[in-house]
C-alpha positions as CSV (number, residue, x, y, z in Angstrom):
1,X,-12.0,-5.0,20.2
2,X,-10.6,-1.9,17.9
3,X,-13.7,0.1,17.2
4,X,-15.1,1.4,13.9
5,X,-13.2,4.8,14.1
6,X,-10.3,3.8,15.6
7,X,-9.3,1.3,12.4
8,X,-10.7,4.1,10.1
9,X,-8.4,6.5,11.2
10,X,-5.1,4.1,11.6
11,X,-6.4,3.3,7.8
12,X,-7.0,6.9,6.9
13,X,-3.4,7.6,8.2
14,X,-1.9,4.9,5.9
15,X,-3.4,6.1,2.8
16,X,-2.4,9.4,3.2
17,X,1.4,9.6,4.4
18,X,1.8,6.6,1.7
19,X,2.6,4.1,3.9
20,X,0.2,1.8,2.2
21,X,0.6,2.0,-1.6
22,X,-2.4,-0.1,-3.7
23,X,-2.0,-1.2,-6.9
24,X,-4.1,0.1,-9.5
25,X,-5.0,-2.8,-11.6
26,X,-7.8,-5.1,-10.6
27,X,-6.8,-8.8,-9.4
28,X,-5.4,-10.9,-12.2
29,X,-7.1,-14.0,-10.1
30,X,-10.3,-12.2,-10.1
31,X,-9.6,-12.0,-14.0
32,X,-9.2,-15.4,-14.9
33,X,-11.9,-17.0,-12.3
34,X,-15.0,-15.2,-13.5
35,X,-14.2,-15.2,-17.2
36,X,-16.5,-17.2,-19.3
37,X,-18.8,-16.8,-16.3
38,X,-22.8,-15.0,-17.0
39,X,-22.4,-12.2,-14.5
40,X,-26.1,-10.4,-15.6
41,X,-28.1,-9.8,-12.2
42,X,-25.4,-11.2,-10.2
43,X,-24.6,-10.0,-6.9
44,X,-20.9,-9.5,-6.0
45,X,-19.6,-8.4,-2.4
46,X,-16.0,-7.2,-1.8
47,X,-14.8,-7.4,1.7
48,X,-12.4,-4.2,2.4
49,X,-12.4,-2.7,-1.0
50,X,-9.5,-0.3,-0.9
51,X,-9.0,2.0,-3.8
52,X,-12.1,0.1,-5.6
53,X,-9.7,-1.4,-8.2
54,X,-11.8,-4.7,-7.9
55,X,-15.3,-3.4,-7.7
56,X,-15.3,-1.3,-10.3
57,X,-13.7,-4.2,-12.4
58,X,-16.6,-6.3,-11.7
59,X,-19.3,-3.4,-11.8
60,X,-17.7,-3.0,-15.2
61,X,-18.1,-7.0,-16.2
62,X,-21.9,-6.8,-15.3
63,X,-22.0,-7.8,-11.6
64,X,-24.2,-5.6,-9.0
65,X,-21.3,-4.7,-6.8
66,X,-21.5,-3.9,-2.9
67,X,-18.1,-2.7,-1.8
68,X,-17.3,-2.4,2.1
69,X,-14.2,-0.6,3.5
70,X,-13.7,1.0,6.6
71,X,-11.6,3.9,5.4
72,X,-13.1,7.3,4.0
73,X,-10.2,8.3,2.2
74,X,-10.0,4.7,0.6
75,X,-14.0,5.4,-0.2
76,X,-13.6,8.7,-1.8
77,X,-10.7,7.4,-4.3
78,X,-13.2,4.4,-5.1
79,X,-15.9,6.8,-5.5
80,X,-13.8,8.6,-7.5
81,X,-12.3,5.6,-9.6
82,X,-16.2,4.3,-10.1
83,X,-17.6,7.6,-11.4
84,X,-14.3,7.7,-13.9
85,X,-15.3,4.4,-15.3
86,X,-19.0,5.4,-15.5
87,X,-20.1,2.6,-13.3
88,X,-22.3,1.7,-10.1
89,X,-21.2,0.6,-7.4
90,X,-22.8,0.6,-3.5
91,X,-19.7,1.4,-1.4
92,X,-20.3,0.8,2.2
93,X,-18.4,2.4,5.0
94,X,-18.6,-0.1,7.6
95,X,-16.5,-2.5,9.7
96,X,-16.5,-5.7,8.1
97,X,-16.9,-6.8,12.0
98,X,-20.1,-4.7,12.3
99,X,-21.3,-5.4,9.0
100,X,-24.3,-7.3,8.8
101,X,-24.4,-10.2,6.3
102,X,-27.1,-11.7,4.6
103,X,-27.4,-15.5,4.4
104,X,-27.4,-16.8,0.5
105,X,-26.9,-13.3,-0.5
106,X,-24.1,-12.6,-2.7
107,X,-23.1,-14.7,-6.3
108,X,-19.2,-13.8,-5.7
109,X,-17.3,-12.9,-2.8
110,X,-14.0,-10.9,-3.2
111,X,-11.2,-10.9,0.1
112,X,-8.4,-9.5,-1.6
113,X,-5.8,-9.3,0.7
114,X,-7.5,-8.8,4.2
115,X,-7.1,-10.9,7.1
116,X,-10.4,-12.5,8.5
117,X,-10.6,-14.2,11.7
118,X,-12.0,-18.2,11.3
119,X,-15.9,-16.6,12.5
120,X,-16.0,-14.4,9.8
121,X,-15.0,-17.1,7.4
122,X,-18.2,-18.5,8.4
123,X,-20.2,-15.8,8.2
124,X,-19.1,-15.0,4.6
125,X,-19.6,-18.9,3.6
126,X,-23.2,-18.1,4.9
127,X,-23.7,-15.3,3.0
128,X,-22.9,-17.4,-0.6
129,X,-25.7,-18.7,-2.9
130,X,-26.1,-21.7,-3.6
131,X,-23.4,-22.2,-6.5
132,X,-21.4,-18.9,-5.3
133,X,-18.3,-18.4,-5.7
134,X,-15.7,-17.2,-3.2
135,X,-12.3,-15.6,-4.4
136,X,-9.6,-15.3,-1.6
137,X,-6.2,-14.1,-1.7
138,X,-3.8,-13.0,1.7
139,X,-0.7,-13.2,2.7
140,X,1.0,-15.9,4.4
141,X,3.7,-16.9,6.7
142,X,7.3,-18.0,5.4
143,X,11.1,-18.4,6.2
144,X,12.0,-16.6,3.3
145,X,12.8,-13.0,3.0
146,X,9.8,-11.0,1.9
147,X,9.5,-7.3,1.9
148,X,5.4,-7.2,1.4
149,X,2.4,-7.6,3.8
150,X,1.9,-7.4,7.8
151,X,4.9,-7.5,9.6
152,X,3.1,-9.7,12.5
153,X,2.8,-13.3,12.2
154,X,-0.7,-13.6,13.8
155,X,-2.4,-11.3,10.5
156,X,-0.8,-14.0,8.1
157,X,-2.2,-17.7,7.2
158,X,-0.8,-20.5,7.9
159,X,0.1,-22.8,5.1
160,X,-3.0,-25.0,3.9
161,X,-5.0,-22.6,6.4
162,X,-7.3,-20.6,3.9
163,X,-7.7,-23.8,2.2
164,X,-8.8,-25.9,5.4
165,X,-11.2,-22.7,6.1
166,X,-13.3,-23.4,2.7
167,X,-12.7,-27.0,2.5
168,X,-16.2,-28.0,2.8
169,X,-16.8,-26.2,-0.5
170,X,-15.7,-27.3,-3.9
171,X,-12.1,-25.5,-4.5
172,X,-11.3,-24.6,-7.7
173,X,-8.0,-23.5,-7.7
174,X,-5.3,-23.3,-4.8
175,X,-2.0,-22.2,-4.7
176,X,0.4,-21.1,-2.3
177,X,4.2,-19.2,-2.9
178,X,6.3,-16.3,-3.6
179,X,5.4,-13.9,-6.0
180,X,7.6,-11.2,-7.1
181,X,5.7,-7.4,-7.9
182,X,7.0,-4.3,-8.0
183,X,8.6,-3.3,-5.4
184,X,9.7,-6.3,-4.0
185,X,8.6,-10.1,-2.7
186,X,5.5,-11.3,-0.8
187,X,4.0,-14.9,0.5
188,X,0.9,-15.8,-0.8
189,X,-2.0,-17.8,-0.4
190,X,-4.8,-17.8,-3.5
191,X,-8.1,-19.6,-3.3
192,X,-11.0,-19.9,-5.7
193,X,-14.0,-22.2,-4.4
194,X,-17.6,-22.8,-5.0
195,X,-20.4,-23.3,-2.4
196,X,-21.9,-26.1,-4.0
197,X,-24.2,-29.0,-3.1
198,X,-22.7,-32.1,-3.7
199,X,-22.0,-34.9,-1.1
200,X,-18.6,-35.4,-2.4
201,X,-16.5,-32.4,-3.4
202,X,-14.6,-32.6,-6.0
203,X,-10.6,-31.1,-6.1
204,X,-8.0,-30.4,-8.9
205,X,-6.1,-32.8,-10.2
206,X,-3.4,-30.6,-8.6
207,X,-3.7,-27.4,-6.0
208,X,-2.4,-25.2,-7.9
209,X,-3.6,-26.0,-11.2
210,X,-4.7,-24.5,-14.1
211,X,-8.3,-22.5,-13.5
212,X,-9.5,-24.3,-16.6
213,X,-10.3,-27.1,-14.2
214,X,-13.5,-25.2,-13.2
């Protein structure tokens, strides 16, 4: 297993020759699944936080945010972006491998584009409240020509993978394609779905539907 220091630096590297370029607005999928939503007192955890776009979006909206990235350079910018927008945020520097996760901790649950391996999907299921809500987007794999995200198979999803991860949960919205950003094409898979109670979960109409079905 890659150590803590090792993916910091390979991650420190990136950020600094500009290999790895973030964007600077927060999710649009984060956006539109926690609007309408009472966010007072709730807890929010954001799994490999980057440049802190997210976090301090959701620090700003009223969550409590804890923000975990392995990468001190990526730290200090979301330091940086978090004092700018006068807002708290706990950033962690940890490996989300090393991290140690609560059980029915955390209201919302960001993974914005990070690859996690099918026993940290557990773990962060466990870590939901009753009634939390997890928010997942990543890459996946695809014949088509795309110019964005990991160029090895093995850190992508399969199609209908993230969605058979969290299937025990109530999913929300699903959807799975091409999307076209700045500077180029990328494959991928979006997920919003609640840790609920119910026997019998309940899906959209149709994956890929309108969030409104929440």
């Amino acid at each position: 297993m890659t150590n803590k220091s090792d993916q910091g630096a390979k991650w420190n590297e990136r950020y600094l020759s500009g290999e790895y370029r973030p964007r600077s607005e927060a999710s649009s999928l984060i956006k539109i699944a926690i609007e309408g939503i009472e966010s007072n007192g709730k807890r929010c955890l954001e799994v490999a936080c980057g440049n802190g776009r997210n976090a301090v979006y959701l620090a700003e909206r009223g969550y409590e945010v804890d923000a975990i990235d392995v990468s001190t350079i990526a730290l200090s910018r979301a330091k940086e972006r978090g004092e700018n927008a006068g807002v708290n945020v706990n950033w962690i520097l940890a490996d989300i491998d090393e991290f140690e996760f609560a059980e029915e901790e955390y209201d919302v649950i960001v993974v914005d584009f990070f690859f996690c391996e099918k026993n940290m999907m557990q773990t962060i299921k466990k870590s939901l409240k009753p009634g939390g809500m997890i928010i997942y987007e990543h890459h996946i794999r695809t014949e088509n020509q795309v110019d964005r995200g990991p160029s090895k198979d093995k850190y992508r999803f399969k199609s209908n993978e993230l969605l058979n991860h969290f299937g025990e949960l109530t999913i929300l919205y699903y959807k799975e394609g091409i999307r076209r950003v700045d500077r180029g094409s990328m494959a991928v898979a979006s997920l919003v779905a609640r840790k609920t109670k119910e026997e019998s979960q309940k899906y959209p109409d149709e994956i890929g539907g309108s969030m409104s079905q929440k």
